[in-house]
N, C-alpha and C positions, 0 to 999 in steps of 0.2 A: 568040154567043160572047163571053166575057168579057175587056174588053178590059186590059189590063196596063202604065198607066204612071206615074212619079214624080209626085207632087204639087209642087210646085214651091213651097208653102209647108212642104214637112213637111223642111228644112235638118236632116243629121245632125249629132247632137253632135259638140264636140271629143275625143272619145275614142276607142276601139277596144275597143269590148266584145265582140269574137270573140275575144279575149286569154284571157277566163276559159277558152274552151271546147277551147283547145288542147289539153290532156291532161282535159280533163273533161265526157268519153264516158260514156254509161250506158249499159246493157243493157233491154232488158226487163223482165225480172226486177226489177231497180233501180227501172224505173219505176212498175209495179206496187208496191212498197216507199213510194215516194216519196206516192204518191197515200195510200194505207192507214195512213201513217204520218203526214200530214199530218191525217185526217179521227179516226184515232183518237186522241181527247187527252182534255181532263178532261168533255167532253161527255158521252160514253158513261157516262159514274158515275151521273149523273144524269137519265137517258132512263128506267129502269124505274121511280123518282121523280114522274115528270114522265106517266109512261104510270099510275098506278095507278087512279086514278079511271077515265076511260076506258077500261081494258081493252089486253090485248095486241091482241086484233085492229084496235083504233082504230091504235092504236101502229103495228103493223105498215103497216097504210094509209096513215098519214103519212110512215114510211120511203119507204113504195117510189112513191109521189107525189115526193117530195122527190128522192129518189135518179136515178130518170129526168131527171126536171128539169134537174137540177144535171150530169148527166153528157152531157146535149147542150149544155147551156150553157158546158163544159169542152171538148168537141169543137168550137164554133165559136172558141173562144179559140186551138184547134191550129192550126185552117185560118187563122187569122189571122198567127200567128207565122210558117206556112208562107210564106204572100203576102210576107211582108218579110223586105228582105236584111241589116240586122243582127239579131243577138240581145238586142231588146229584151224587159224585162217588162212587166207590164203596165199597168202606167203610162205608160213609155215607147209601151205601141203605142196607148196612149189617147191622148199627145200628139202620134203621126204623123196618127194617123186622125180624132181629133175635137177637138183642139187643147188651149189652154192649159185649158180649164175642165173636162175630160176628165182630161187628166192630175194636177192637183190632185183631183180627186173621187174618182179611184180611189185615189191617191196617199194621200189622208185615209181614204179607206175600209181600206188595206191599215193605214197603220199605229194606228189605232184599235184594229181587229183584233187587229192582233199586240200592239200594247200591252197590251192586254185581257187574251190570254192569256198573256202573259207573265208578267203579274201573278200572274193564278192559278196558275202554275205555282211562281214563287217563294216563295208561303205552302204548296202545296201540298206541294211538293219537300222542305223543310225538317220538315214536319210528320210526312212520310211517311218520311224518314230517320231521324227521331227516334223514329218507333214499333218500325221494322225494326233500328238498329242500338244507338239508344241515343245518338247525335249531338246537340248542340244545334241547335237548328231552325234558325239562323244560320248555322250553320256547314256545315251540311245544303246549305240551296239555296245558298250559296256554291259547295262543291263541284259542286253539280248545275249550274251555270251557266259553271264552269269549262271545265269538260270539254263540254258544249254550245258552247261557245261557239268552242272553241279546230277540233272539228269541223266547225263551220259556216263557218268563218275560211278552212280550209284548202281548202275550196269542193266543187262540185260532185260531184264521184268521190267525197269521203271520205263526203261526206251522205248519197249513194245506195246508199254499200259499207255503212255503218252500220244505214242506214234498213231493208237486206234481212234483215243478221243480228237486230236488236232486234224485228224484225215478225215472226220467224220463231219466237225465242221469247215472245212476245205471243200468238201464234197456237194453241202448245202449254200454254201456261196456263190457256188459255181455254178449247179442248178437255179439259183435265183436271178443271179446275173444274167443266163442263158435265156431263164424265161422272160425275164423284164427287155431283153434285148426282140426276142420272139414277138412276144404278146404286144410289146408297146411301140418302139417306135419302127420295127421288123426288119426284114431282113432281104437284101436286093440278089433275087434267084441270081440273077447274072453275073456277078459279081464272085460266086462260085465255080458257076460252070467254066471253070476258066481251067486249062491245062496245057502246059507250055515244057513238053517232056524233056526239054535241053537244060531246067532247072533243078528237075529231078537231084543230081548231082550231087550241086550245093546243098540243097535240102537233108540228102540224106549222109552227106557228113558230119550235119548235126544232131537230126535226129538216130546217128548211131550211139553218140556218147550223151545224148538228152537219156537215153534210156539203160545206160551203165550201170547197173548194179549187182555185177558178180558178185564185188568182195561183201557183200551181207548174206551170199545163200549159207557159209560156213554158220554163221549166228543161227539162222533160221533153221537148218537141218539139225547142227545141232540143240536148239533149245525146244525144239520140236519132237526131237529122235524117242524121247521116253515114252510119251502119252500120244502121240501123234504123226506115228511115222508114215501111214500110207495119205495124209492127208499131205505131205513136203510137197511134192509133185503139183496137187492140185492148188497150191496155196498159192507155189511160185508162177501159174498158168494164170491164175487169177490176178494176182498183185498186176501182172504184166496188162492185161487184159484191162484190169480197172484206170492202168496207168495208161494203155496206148486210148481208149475210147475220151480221157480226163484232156490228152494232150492233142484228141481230134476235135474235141467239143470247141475248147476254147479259140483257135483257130477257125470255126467253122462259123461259131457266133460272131466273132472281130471280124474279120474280112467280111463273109454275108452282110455285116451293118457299116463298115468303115472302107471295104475296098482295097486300093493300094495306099488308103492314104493314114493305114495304122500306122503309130508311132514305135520307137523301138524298144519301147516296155511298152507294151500292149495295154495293162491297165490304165496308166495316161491319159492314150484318148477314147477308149474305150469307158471308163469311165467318166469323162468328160461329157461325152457326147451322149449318156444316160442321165446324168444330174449329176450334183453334189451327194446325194445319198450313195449312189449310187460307185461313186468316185473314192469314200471312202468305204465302203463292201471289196473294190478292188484292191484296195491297197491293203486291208486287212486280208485277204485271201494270197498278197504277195507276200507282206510279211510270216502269214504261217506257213506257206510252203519256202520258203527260206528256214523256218525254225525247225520242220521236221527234217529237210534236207541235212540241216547242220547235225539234229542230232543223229541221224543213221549214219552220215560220212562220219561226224566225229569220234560215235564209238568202236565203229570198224575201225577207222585209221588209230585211234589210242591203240585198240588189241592187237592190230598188225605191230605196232611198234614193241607192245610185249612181246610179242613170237618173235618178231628178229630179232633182240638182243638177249632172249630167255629167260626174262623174266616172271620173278613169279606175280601172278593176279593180282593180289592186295598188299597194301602196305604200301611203304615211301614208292616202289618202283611204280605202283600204279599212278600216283600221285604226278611223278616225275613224266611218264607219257600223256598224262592227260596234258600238261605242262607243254611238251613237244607240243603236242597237239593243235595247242589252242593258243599258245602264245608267239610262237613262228607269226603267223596270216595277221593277228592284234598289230604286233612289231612293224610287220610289212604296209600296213594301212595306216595304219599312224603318219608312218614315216612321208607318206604322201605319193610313196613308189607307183601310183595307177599306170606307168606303164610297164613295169613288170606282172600285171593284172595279164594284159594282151599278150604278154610273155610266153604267160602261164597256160594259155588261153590251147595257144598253137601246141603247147610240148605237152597239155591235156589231150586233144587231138591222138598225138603217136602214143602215150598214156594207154588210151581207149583201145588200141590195137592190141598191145601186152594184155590189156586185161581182158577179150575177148579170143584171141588166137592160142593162150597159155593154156585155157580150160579143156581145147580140143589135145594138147599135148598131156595133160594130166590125165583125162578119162581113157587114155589106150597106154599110156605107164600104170595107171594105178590097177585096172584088171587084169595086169604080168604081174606085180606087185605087189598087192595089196594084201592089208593085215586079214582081211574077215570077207566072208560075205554079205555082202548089204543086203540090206531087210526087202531093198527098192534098185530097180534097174532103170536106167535107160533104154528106152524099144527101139522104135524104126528112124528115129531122129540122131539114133549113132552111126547109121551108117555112113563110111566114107566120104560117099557123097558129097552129103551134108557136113562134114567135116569139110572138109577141099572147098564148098561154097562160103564156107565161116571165113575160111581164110582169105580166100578172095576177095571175096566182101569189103570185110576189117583192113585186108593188105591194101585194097584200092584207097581206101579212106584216111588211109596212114601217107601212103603217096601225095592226096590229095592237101594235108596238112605240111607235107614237107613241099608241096608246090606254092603255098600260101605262106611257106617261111621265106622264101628263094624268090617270091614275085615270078611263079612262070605260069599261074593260074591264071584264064582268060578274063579278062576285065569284068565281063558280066556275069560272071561268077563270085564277084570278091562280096 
């Protein structure tokens, strides 16, 4: 039996971060939103891209490799939150459980990340208002960052109340596209059946960090934990579920109707090659998963910036991380730096390793460890194993980005 007590190194900050959680309860439903919304962003543009040489079915193989993966490694991040008695993120349960060099490495990893794609969002945002409305591109992700921003500010409930509605029209867009692609001008079997397992590879280096969304399980378990607890598990099964089937669809319709000859934001010609109508349905389905993206990195990466400096929730310090937050990526695209974008891009990459290999070292510290017993466990997906294969995995794909920094990645791979 597993035994249950304080570490006696692991001293609570000065603050009270069960403050945020007071009125900011999620549902289910929310939480499913929350995960779906975080994993769909400008990634997915770029998957049927990234899949055309090898084939859908490589593509698909690397999905759902990744997707398993990534979704137990999400589930030991729950049982972790679960074992500890504040609402810490994941930085924070990095600095309970594995100390000062933990919590900085997630803490870089998380915000790399989110700088990363913040960036992208901000040239995207801009560009994509300007197609749709006619705005200047400045003025564009200006607004888009606005009203992002002022959501994520307001905390927990507004992101999750957000994250249900925008994922819900995301979700009918996407089904419309799919069918209009189907029913009208359809879809070439052959053009499918294609699999070329030497691409695998590439494929699944991206779809590893297309589907990153540890640092949000801490929000969802706990905003979940009061009214909701045996449903965490199933929410996070789900969210994954909805997201790897959202990022096999899209790819399944573009290539079946376009081939090798999709473009590298797939809306493009994907759109293109349906109508004008139809061109703008894509480009409105890029720009909201670009906005739910921003808001679920942006409030994770604001709340990890409170836990690492121990700040408390409200007041000027929240003010000032939203500030980190959102005004770093603003500064960097302004400035015109796109190729610190591709920078970003690669050290996102080894990023994705930290935040997928760190969960397996928390879930067997925090059951020596930990404050409480959790309501909820981890089953057959703790075993070792499956642990040794996360790392693997994760460890190859970190390799594989540190060969893509060095040039020693095989040409037809790049």
């Amino acid at each position: 039996m597993t035994t249950i007590h304080t570490s006696p190194s692991a001293s609570p900050p000065p603050t009270d971060p069960e403050a945020d959680y007071v009125d900011g309860h999620i549902t289910p439903l929310q939480g499913v939103a929350l995960i779906f919304g975080t994993n769909i962003g400008a990634g997915i543009l770029s998957l049927p891209y990234a899949g055309r040489n090898g084939g859908f079915l490589a593509l698909a193989a690397a999905l759902a490799i990744a997707g398993v993966l990534t979704t137990i490694s999400m589930l030991y991040v729950a049982e972790v939150s679960l074992r500890t008695k504040r609402p810490l993120q994941l930085s924070g349960l990095a600095e309970q459980y594995l100390g000062n060099w933990g919590r900085w490495a997630v803490f870089a990893a998380i915000m790399v990340n989110g700088t990363g794609a913040l960036i992208a969002y901000a040239a995207g945002s801009g560009e994509l208002l300007n197609n749709l409305l006619g705005l200047p591109p400045m003025a564009g992700t200006l607004i888009f960052f606005a009203i992002g921003t002022f959501i994520m500010y307001k905390g927990l409930e507004a992101t999750g109340v957000s994250e249900m509605l925008i994922t819900a029209a995301m979700a009918l867009i996407i089904l419309i596209l799919s069918g209009w692609t189907f029913f009208g001008p359809g879809i070439t079997w052959s053009n499918l059946w294609v699999f070329n397992p030497y691409f695998i590879i590439p494929i699944m280096n991206l779809a590893v960090f297309t589907f990153m969304a540890q640092y949000v399980v801490p929000e969802l378990a706990r905003g979940m934990e009061k009214n909701h607890t045996p449903a965490i598990p199933k929410a996070i099964i789900a969210g994954m579920c909805v997201t790897g089937f959202t990022l096999a669809l899209v790819p399944f319709a573009a290539l079946g109707l376009l081939g090798t000859e999709v473009s590298e934001v797939v809306t493009l010609s994907w759109g293109e090659k349906l109508g004008p109508a139809a061109y703008y349905l894509a480009n409105i389905f890029a720009l909201l998963a670009m906005f739910t993206s921003f808001m679920a990195i942006g409030y994770t990466t604001m709340r990890n910036v409170l836990d690492i400096f121990h700040w408390p929730q409200h007041g000027p310090k929240r003010a000032a991380a939203v500030a980190i937050t959102v005004l770093i990526p603003l500064a960097i695209s302004f400035a015109g730096l796109g190729g610190f974008v591709s920078a970003l891009s690669y050290a996102g990459g080894l990023a994705g390793v930290i935040m997928s290999i760190v969960p397996v070292l928390l879930l067997n510290t925090s059951r020596k460890r930990g404050e409480r017993e959790p309501a909820w466990t981890v089953g057959w997906s703790s075993h070792p194993a499956m642990q040794w294969l996360i790392i693997l995995v994760y460890g190859l794909a970190g390799l594989y980005s540190l060969g893509t920094i060095f040039g020693l990645v095989p040409a037809g791979w790049q």
